[in-house]
N, C-alpha and C positions, 0 to 999 in steps of 0.2 A: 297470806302470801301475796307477795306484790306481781299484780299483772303487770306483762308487757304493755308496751303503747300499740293502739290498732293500727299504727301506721309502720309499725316496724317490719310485719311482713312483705310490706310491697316494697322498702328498703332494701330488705334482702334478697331479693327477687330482683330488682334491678341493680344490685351492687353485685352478682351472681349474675346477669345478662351481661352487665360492664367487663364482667373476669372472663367469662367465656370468648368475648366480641374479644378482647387482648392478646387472648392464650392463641384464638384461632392464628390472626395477623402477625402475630409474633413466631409459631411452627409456621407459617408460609414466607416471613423474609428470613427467619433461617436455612429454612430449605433451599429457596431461591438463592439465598446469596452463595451456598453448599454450592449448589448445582451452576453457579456464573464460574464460581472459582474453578471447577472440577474442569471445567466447560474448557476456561484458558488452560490449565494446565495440558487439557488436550491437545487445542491448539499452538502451546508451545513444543511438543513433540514435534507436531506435523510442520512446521515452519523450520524448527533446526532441522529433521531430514530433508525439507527441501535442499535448506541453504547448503547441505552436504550435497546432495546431486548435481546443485548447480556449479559449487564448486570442481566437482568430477568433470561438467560438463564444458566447461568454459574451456578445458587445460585439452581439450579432447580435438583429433584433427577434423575438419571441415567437412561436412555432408555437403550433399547435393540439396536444395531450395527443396520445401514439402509441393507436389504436385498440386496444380488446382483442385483437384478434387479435393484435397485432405485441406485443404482454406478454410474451411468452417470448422474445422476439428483442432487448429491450434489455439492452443492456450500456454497461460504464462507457468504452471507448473512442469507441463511437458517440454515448454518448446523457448522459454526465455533466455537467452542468454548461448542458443545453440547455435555454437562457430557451423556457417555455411559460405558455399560458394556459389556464385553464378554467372551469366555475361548477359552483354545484350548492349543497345545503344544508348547514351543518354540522350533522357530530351530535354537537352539545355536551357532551353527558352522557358522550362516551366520550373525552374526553381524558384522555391520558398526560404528562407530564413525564420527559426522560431529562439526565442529566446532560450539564452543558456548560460549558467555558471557554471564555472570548471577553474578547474586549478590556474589554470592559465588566465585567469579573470573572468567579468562578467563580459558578454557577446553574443555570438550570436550558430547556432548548427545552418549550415548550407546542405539543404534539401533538395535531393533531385532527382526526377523517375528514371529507370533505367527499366527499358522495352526489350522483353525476351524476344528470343526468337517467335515463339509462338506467340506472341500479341499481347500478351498479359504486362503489365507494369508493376514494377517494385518499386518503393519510395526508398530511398537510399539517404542516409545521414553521411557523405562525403567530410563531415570534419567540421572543429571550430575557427570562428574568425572573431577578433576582435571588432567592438562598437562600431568603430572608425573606418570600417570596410564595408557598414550594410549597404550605402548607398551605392558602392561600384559593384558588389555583388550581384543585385539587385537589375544595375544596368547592363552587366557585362553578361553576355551565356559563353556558354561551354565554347570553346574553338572547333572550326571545322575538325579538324584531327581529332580532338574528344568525341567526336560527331561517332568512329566507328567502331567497331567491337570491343567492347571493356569484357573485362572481368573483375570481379569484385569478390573479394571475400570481408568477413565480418561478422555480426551478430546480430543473431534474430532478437526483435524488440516487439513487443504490444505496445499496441493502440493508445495512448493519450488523449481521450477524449474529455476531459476533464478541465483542461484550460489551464491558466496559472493563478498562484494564489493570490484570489480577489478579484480575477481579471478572465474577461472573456476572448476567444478568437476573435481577431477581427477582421474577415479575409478583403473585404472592401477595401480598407487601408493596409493591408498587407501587412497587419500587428498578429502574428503569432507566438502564446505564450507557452502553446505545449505541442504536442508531436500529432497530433490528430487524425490519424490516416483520414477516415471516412472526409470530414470536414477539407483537407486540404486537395484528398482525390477531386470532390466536387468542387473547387475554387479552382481546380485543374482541366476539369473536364475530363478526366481519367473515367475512362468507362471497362478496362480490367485489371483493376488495382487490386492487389494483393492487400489482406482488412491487416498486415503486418508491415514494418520498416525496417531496417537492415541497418547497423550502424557501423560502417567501413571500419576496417582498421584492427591486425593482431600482429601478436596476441595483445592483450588486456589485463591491467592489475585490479586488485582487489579494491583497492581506496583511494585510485584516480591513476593518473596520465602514468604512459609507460616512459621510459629514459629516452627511448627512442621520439618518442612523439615531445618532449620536453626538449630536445634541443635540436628536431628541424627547424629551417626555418621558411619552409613552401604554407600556404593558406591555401583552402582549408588544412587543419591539422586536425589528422584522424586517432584512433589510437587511446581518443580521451575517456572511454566509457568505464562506469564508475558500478560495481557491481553491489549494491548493497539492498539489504531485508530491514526492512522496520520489525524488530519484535522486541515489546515491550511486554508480551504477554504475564513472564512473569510477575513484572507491579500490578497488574491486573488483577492477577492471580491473589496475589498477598492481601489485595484492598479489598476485594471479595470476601475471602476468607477473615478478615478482620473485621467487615461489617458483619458477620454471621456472629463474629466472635463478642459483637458490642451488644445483639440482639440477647446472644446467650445471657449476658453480663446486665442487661436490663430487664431483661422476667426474673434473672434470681433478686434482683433489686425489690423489684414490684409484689416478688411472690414473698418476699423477706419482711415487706411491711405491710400486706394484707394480712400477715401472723399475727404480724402487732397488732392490729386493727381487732382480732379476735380474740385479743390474751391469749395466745398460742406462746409458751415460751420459744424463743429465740437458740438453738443447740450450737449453733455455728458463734454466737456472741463467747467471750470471754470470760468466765464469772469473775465475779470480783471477789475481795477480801471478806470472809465470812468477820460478824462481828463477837 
C-alpha cells in the first residue's frame, strides 16, 4: 500500500488554517456589508420623515423666535426651516456678504444683525445681490430710518460652519464662502448672537425663488431660499447590499473549487452526455 508523503499532513493543516482564516473574513464582510445596507435603509426612513415635517413645517404660520434659553437645544431636525418672526434694530454698519448661487445667478447673501429688545443679536440673511453690488454693499450701511424697529419674518437656518467647497472663511479680507454664525458673530464682535440665522423672506418654494421674489426689482432680494435634503441613502443601500451579495457569490466560488481540489464531485455542474 502506497504511503502518503510526510509532508502532506502539514499541508493540510495549513490548507485547513487558509479555509478557516477565508470563511472567518468572508461571514464578517457579509454581515458587515448586511448590516451598512440595513443601516441606510434605516436612515432612508428617518430622512423621508423628516423631509415630510419639513415640508409641513415650512407651509405653517410664523412662531415667535426660541427664547435664549432654549439656544442650545436647537437643532436642524426640530427647528430648520421653521417660519419665525421678530423685531429689533439693525446694526447696519456690521454687515457681511457670503457667497451665494441662486436662481437669479451667482452673488452674493447680505448679512445683517438685527438687536432684540432684550440685547441678544440674530444674524439675518436680508436677501440676494448680484457680483457687481459687493463692493457698494460693503460701503453702504443700512439708512438712518432702517436704524429703527424692524420686523422680520422668515426662516430659521443652522450654522454653516463648514466653509465652501475648497475654501476657507476669510474674515480679514472679508471672503465669506458660507454662513458661519459663530465665525462671523466674532468677526462682528457680537457678544449675544443667536448660534442660528434667519433667512428673511415668505413664503418659500421648494426648488428656488418664489414668483414674487423673481420679478422685484429692490436689492437685496429675499424670498430665494431653496429647501432641499440630500438623500441618496438608497444607492447606499443597494451597493451595500450588492457588496454582501458579491461576498456570497465568492465563498460559493472558493468553496466550489476547494471540492475540486478534493475530488469531491461537483452537484451543482451539469453532467454531460453519458457515452
Amino acid at each position: 500500500m502506497t504511503q502518503a508523503p510526510k509532508h502532506s499532513a502539514p499541508g493540510a493543516r495549513s490548507r485547513r488554517l487558509r479555509q478557516v482564516v477565508l470563511a472567518v473574513v468572508g461571514v464578517a464582510l457579509f454581515l458587515g456589508f448586511l448590516a451598512l445596507g440595513t443601516w441606510q435603509v434605516q436612515r432612508r426612513v428617518w430622512k423621508l420623515a423628516l423631509m415630510e415635517r419639513v415640508e409641513q413645517r415650512v407651509h405653517a404660520a410664523p412662531a415667535a423666535l426660541p427664547p435664549r434659553s432654549e439656544w442650545p437645544r436647537v437643532n436642524a431636525a426640530d427647528h430648520e426651516y421653521l417660519p419665525v418672526s421678530l423685531s429689533g434694530q439693525w446694526l447696519g454698519d456690521k454687515t457681511v456678504l457670503t457667497q451665494a448661487v441662486t436662481e437669479l445667478g451667482a452673488g452674493f447673501w447680505v448679512i445683517t444683525p438685527l438687536q432684540q429688545d432684550d440685547g441678544t443679536e440674530v444674524l439675518v440673511n436680508r436677501g440676494f445681490v448680484p457680483q457687481d453690488q459687493r463692493a457698494q454693499w460693503l460701503a453702504t450701511p443700512l439708512t438712518a430710518s432702517a436704524a429703527a424697529s424692524t420686523a422680520v419674518q422668515g426662516l430659521l437656518r443652522i450654522t454653516e460652519p463648514a466653509g465652501g467647497f475648497l475654501r476657507t472663511n476669510d474674515p480679514a479680507q472679508q471672503r465669506w464662502y458660507s454662513r458661519d454664525v459663530a465665525a462671523i458673530g466674532h468677526a462682528l464682535q457680537l457678544t449675544h448672537l443667536a448660534p442660528f440665522f434667519i433667512d428673511a423672506g415668505l413664503p418659500v418654494t421648494k426648488q428656488g425663488a418664489t414668483a414674487a421674489a423673481a420679478t422685484e426689482t429692490a436689492w437685496p432680494r429675499a424670498g430665494l431660499t431653496v429647501v432641499r435634503f440630500h438623500n441618496s441613502h438608497l444607492v447606499y443601500a443597494l451597493t451595500w447590499y450588492g457588496l454582501a451579495l458579491m461576498v456570497a457569490g465568492a465563498a460559493w466560488y472558493v468553496a466550489r473549487y476547494e471540492r475540486r481540489l478534493r475530488g469531491i464531485p461537483d452537484r451543482t455542474a451539469t453532467p454531460g452526455p453519458r457515452p
